[in-house]
C-alpha positions in Angstrom: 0.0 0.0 0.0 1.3 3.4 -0.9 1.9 6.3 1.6 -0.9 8.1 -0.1 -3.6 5.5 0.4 -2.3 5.1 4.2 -2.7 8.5 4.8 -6.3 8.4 2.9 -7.4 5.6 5.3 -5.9 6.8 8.4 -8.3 10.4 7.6 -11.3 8.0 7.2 -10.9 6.8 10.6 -10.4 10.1 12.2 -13.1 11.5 10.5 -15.4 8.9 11.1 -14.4 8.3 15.1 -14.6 12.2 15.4 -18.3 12.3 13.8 -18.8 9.4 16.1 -18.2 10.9 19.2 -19.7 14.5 18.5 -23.1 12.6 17.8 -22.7 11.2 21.0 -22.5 14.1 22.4 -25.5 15.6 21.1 -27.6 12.9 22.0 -26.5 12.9 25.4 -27.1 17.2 25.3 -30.7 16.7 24.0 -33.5 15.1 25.4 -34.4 11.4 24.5 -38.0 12.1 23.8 -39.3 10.3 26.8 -39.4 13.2 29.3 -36.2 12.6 30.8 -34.7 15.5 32.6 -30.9 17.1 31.3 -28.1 17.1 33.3 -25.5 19.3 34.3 -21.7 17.5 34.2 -22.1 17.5 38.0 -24.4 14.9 37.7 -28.0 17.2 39.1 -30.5 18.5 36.3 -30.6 21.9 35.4 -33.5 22.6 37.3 -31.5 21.5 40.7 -28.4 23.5 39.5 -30.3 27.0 38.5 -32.0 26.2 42.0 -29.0 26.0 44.3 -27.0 29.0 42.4 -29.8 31.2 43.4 -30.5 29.8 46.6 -26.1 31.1 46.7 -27.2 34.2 45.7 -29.7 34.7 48.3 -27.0 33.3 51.2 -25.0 36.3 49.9 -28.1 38.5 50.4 -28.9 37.7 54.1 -24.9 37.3 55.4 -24.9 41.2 54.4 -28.2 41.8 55.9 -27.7 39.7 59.3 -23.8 41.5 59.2 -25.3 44.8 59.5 -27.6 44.5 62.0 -25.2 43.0 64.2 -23.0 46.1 63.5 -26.0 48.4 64.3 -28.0 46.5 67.2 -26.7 48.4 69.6 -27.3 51.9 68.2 -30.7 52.3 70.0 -31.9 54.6 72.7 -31.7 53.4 76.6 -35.7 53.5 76.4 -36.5 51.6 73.2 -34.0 48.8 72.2 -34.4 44.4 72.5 -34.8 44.4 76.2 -37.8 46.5 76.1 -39.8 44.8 73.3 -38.5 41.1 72.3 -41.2 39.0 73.6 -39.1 35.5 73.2 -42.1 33.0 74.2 -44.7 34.6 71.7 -41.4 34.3 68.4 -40.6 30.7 70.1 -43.9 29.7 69.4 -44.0 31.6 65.8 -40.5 29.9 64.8 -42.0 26.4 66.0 -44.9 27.1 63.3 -42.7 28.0 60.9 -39.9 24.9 61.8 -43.3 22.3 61.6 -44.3 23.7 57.8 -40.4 22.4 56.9 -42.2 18.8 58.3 -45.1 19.2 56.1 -43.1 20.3 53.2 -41.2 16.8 53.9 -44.5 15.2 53.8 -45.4 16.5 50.7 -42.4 15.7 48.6 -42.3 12.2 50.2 -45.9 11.8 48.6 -45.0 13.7 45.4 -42.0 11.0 45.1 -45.3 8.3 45.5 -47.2 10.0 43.0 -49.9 10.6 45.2 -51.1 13.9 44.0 -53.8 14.1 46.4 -52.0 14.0 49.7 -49.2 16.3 47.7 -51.8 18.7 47.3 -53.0 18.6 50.9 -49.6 18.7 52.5 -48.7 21.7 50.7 -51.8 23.5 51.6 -51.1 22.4 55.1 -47.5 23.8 54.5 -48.5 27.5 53.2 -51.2 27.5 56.0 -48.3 27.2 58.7 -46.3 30.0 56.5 -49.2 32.3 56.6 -49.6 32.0 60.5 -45.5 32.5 60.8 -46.4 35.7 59.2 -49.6 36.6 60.7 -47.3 36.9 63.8 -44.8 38.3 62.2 -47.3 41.4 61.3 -48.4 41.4 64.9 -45.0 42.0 66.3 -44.4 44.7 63.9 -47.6 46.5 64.6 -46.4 46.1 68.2 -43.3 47.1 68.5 -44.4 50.2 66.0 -46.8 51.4 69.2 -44.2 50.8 71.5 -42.0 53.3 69.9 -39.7 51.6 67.6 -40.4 52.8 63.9 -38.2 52.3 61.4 -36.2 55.8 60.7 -36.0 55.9 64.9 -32.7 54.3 64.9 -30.0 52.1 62.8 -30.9 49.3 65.2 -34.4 50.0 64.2 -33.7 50.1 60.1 -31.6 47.6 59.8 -33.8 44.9 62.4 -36.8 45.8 60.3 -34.8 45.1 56.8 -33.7 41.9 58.2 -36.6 40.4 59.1 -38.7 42.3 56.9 -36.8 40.6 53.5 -37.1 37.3 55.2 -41.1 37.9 55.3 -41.1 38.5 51.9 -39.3 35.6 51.0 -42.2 33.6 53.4 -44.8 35.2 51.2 -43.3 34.1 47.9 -42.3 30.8 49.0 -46.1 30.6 50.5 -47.6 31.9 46.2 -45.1 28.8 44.9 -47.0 26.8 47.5 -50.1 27.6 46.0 -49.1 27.3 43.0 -47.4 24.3 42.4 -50.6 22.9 44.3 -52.9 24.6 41.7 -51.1 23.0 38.5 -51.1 19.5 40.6 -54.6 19.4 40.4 -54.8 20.6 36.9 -52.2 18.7 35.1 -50.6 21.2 34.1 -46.9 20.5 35.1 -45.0 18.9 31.8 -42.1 17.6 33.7 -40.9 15.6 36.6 -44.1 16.7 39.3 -41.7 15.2 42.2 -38.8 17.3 41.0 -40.8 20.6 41.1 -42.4 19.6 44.7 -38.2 19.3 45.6 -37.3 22.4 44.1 -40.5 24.3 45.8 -39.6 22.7 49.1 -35.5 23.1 48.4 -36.4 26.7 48.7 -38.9 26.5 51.5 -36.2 24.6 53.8 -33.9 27.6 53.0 -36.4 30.3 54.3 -36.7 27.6 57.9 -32.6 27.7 58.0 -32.3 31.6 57.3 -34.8 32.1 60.3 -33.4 29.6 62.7 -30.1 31.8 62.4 -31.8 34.9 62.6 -33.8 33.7 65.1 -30.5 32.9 67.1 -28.5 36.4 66.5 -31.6 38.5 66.7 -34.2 37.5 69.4 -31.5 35.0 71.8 -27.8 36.2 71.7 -28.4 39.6 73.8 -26.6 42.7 72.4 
């Protein structure tokens, strides 16, 4: 065999082994047609990953909001500061509520994972009913720390205390419309994908809100200034 035909042949098989692996490739990039969900090279879907890079995101968010209140949670007046209005056995018993919806959130992705939509369903109404009472009380305590004096321009102590917890409600309040939601499209079909991986993704986020309070909780309302 000449040099010529060896080199022709030996470009055939490159050629051919390179086609064969980027094909590969793509099919392993694509879907397969049968609803299977795609993967990051970490080895999670791209539903998990996108999930825990914002759920970074927000860590980044409350570390600088729980760092500057403990820089400023001393800058209060001698009359209106944490030993005047934290009422600890009434935020105990809030938190609890709060720490019990992460059970029923549990509960509901344990029976999404069973494909038991009906006790999914009920579990997560169960779960944003807890939410809505953490924030009921939540409300309460604002309104009555407002009439005790402590308003939000009064102080940094007062700003920055009111920021803290204040973002964390919000985050209660969309985690508790997710709730709702993901319940809603349960019971009308409506979800296209994996129905266990979006209860896990709603309650991945839900845990998140339970940890960021149990550590504000702890630096806020039990470590005194």
């Amino acid at each position: 065999m000449s040099d010529v035909v060896k080199e022709d042949v030996v470009d055939a098989a490159v050629d051919e082994a390179h086609s064969g692996d980027i094909a590969g490739a793509l099919a392993d990039a694509h879907d397969d047609g049968h609803g299977e969900a795609h993967h990051s090279s970490l080895g999670l879907s791209n539903t998990k990953l996108a999930m825990w890079l914002f759920l970074g995101s927000e860590c980044l968010l409350f570390g600088g909001l729980i760092t500057t209140y403990m820089l400023y949670r001393n800058a209060h007046s001698a009359d209106v500061g944490p030993d005047q209005l934290w009422d600890i056995p009434f935020t105990s018993a809030s938190s609890f509520v709060l720490l019990m919806s992460s059970l029923t959130m549990v509960m509901a992705v344990s029976a999404a994972n069973r494909k038991d939509d009906r006790n999914t369903k009920s579990w997560l109404i169960v779960t944003a009913l807890l939410g809505s009472l953490f924030l009921a009380g939540q409300v309460y305590e604002f309104t009555t720390f407002y009439r005790e004096g402590l308003g939000y321009t009064d102080s940094l102590f007062a700003s920055s205390f009111y920021t803290l917890t204040g973002f964390h409600g919000v985050h209660v309040s969309v985690g508790i419309v997710m709730l709702l939601a993901t319940m809603a499209m349960i019971a009308k079909n409506k979800i296209s994908g994996d129905k266990a991986e979006t209860v896990e993704m709603v309650g991945l986020y839900w845990h998140f809100v339970d940890v960021v309070w149990i550590i504000i909780f702890t630096l806020v309302y039990l470590i005194p200034a």
